[in-house]
N, C-alpha and C positions, 0 to 999 in steps of 0.2 A: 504493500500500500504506500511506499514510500518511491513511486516512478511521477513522470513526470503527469499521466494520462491520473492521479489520482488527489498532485494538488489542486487544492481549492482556491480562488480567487473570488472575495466579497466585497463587493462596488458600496460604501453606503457615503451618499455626498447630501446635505440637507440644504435643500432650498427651500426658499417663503412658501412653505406650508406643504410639502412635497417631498417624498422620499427615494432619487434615484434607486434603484434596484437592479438584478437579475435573480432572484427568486425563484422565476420559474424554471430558468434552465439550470442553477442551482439544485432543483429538487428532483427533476430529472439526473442529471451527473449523481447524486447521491443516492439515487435509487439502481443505479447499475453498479454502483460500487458495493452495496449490499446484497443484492442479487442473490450473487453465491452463497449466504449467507442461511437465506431462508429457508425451510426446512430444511437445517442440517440435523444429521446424524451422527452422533459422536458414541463411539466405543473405547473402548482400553488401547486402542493403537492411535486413534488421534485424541486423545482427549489434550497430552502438553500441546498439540498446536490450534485443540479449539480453544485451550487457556489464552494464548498469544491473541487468537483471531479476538477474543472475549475484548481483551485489555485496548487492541485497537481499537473495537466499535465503539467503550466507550471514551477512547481520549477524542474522538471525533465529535462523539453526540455533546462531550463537554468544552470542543473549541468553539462548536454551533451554538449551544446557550450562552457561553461568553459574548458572543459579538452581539448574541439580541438583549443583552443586559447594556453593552457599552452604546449599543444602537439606540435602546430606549431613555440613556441617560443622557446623548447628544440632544435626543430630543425636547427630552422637557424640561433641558437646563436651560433655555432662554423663557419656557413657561413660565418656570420657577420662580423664574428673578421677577416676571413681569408679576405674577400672584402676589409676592411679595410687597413689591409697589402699592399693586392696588386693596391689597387688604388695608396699607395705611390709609390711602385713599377714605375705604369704608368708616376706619376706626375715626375720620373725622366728624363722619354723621350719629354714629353710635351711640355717644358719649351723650350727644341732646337727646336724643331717642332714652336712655338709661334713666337721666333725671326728671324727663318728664311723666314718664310711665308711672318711677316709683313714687311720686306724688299725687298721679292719679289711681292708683293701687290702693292710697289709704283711703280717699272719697269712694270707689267699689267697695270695700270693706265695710265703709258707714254702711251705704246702703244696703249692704246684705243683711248686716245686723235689722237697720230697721225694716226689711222687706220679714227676717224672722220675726223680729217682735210684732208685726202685723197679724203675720198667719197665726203664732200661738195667741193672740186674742181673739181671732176668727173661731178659732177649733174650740178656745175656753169656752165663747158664750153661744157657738152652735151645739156644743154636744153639753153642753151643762144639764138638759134636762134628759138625757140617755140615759137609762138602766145600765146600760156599759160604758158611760164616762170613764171608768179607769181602766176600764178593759180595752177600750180604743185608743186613750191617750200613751199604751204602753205600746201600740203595733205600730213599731221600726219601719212596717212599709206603707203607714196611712199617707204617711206625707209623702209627697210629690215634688221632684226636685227642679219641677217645671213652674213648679208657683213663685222660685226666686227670680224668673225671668222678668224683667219689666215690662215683659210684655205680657205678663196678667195681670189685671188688674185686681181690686180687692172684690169686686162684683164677679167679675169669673171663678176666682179662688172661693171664694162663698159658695156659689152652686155645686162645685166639685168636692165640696167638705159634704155638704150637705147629701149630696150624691152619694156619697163613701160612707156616710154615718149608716144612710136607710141600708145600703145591701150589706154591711156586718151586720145588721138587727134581723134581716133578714134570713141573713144563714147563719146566725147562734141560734135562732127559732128552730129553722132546719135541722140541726145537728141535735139542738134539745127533744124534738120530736120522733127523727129515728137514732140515737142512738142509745137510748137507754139507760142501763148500768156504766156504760160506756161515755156517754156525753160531755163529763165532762175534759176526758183524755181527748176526743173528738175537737171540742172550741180546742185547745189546748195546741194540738195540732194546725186547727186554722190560723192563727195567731204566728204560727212563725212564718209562713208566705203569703194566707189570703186565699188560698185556693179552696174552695168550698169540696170540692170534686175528691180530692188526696185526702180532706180531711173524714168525707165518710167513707172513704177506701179503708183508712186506718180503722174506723169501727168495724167496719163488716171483716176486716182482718182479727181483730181483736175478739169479735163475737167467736169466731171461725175455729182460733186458737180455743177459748174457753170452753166449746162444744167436745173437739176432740179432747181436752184435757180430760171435761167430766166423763164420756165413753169410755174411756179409759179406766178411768176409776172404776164405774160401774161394772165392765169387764172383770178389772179386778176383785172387786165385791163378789159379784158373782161365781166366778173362781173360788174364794175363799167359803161361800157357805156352800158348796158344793162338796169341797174338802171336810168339812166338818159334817158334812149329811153322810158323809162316807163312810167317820170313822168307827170303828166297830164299837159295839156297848160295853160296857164293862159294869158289873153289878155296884151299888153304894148303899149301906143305909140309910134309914130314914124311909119315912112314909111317901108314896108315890102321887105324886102332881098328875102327869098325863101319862095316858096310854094308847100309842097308836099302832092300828093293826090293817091287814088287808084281807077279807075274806076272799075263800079260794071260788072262783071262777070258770067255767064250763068252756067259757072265750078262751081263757088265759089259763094257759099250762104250768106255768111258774110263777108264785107267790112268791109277795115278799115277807120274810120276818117278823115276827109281833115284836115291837118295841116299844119298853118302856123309859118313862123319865121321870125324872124325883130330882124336884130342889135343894139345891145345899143348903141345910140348916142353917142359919145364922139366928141371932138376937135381935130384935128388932129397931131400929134405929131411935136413937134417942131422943128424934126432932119426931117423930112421928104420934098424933095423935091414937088414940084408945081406937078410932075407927080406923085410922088406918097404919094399926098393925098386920104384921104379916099373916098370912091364913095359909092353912094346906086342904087342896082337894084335889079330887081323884074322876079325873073323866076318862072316855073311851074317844081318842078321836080316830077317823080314817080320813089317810090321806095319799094321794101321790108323793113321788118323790119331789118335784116342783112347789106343790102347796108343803112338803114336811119343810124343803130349803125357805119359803115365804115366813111357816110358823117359828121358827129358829132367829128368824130376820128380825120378823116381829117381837119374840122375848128379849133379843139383844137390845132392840132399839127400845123395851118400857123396862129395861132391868128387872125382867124374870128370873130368875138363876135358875138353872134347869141342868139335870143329868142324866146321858143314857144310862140304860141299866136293861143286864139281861131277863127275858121274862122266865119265870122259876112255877117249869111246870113238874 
């Protein structure tokens, strides 16, 4: 690469606003010199001369970036200098532009100030007589940051308070009417955006959750007096409360068990009047397994104390 057919010769002369060139036949000549280059194949027998070919292509590609770095600094070093100039140029005007601004900066400031203390007596003596005066004086998005324009007036800014008051009364009524148990996590909700719509999404979300919790439970209730209808009797003394049985059936080939129950003895509570102390009687009830799991349900939830016990024939 070092014959005469491979050096390069770069023309670059700057005229008013113009860049002699050959580029183009520049980029031709460089593409026949790489030619050979492109899909090369290198194995263990040329690999030290594809090293050499490596280190040429790049002292070439980095004489190419040199001249476009020196080329664009020929260029915008007369920019440079003229930018310089005319920034001072600018910084003549600046200076009156800076002082006059930050003086009229403090007169917008007044005004904002008083264009606020407008509106907050607007909103004091529109919503004064609202059921939710303080519930609307606290939503961060009643106000409108359009009312500090001067181009509302206090008659426009009035109708649009006014406007805003009736639809939060509007849909706290809403949310008070379908949401129930819920209602008041529902306003609560409205309150941080406004959105009537997200805020009964969150109740019907909330009811939704509540239902499965309680199924759940109930399942698990279920489950449990199920397990208890299960387990086997076991004989106790003391006088026998109920006795449930199933007589045998012509339908039904297999009967269930006669099962007794008898209350754990205790003492009668000490808060309990003469009438109602505790009593023992003795019935026969029949029942399925479903009404025995219901009567078990029902003794637990009036505090019966009850115990199986085997029938002793």
């Amino acid at each position: 690469m070092e014959n005469e057919q491979n050096v390069l010769v770069i023309k670059n002369e700057i005229q008013a606003g113009k860049i002699v060139h050959n580029y183009v036949e520049l980029k031709g000549k460089v593409a026949l010199m790489v030619a050979p280059f492109k899909g090369i194949f290198i194995t263990a027998d040329t690999q030290k001369e594809a090293s050499k070919t490596l280190a040429n292509l790049r002292k070439l590609e980095k004489g190419l970036n040199s001249e476009r770095i020196n080329l664009k600094k020929q260029w915008m070093d007369p920019y440079l200098k003229a930018e310089a100039l005319m920034k001072d140029v600018i910084a003549v005007v600046t200076a009156p532009i800076v002082e006059i601004s930050s003086q009229l900066k403090v007169f917008e400031e007044a005004e904002k100030q008083a264009k606020k203390e407008l509106v907050d007596e607007l909103k004091a003596k529109l919503l004064a007589d609202s059921p939710l005066v303080e519930y609307i004086h606290d939503l961060k998005w009643f106000d409108d940051e359009r009312w500090m324009n001067k181009s509302y007036v206090p008659s426009k800014i009035t109708r649009e308070i006014v406007k805003k008051r009736i639809d939060v009364e509007n849909a706290i009524d809403l949310l008070r009417e379908n949401g129930g148990e819920f209602a008041n996590q529902m306003i609560a909700e409205f309150a941080k955006t406004g959105n009537v719509v997200d805020a009964l999404n969150s109740g019907k979300q909330l009811k939704a959750e509540k239902e499965t919790a309680e199924k759940a439970a109930e399942a698990m209730r279920e489950k449990e007096l199920e397990k208890l209808a299960e387990i086997p009797v076991k004989k106790a003394p003391g006088p026998v409360v109920f006795e449930a049985y199933t007589e045998p059936s012509s339908a039904v080939q297999k009967t269930e068990p006669i099962i007794k129950l008898e209350p754990e003895l205790s003492e009668p509570e000490k808060d309990l009047t003469a009438a109602e102390e505790l009593r023992t009687i003795r019935i026969d009830v029949e029942v399925t397994k479903s009404q025995w799991s219901n009567l078990l349900a029902y003794c637990r939830d009036n505090r019966i104390k009850i115990t199986p016990v085997k029938d002793e024939k």
